[in-house]
C-alpha positions in Angstrom: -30.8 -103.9 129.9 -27.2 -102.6 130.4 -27.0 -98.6 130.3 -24.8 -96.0 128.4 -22.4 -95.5 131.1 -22.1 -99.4 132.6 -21.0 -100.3 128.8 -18.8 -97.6 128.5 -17.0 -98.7 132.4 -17.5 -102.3 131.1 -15.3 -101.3 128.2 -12.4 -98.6 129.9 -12.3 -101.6 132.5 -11.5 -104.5 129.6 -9.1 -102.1 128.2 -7.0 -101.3 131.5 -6.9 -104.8 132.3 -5.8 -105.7 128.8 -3.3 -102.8 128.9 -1.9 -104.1 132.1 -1.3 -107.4 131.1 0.3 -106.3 128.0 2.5 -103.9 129.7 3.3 -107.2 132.1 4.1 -109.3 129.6 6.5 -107.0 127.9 8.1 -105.8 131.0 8.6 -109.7 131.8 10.0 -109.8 127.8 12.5 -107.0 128.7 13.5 -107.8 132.1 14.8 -111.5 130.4 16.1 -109.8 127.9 18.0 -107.8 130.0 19.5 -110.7 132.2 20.4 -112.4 129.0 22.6 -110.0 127.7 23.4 -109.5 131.4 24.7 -113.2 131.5 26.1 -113.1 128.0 28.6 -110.3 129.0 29.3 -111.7 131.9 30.4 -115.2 130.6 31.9 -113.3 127.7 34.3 -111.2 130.2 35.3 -114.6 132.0 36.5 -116.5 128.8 38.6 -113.5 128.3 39.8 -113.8 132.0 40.3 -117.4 131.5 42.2 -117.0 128.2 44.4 -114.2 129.5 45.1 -116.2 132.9 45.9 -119.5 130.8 48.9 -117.3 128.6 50.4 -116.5 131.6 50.6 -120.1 133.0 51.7 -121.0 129.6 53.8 -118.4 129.3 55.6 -119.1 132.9 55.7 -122.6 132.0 57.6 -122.3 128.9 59.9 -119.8 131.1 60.6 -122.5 133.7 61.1 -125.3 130.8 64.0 -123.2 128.9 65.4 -120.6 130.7 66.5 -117.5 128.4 70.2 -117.6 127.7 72.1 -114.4 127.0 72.8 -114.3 123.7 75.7 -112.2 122.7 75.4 -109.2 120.7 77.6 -108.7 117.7 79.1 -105.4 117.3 82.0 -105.6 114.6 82.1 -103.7 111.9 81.0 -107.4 109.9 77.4 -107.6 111.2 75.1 -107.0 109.1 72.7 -104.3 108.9 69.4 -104.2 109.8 
């Protein structure tokens, strides 16, 4: 027969090792978590890099296509107002 105090070991053992897989398992949960939102941000912060760099090769290309003309400014007393 099992005494008092090997049960009550038996037990605080079955608990720690239950507590330490469960503290495992949810420091695996948040650690994914974590690189997740890691990765989302990061791709998130590219297609914002991406978008500004292709305005700016769309924006030089339309430059090169039609270059800007000075356009004369009306000054007579006719213009009208704005």
């Amino acid at each position: 027969m099992v005494g008092k105090f090997e049960r009550r070991k038996d037990t605080v053992q079955e608990l720690t090792e239950s507590g330490a897989t469960h503290v495992g398992r949810i420091a695996m949960i948040i650690a994914g978590a974590v690189r997740d939102v890691t990765r989302e941000v990061g791709d998130w912060i590219s297609d914002g890099l991406e978008m500004r760099e292709a305005s700016r090769r769309a924006r030089e290309d339309e430059e090169r296509k039609s270059p800007t003309e000075s356009v004369p400014v009306d000054d007579s007393d006719d213009a009208p107002d704005r």
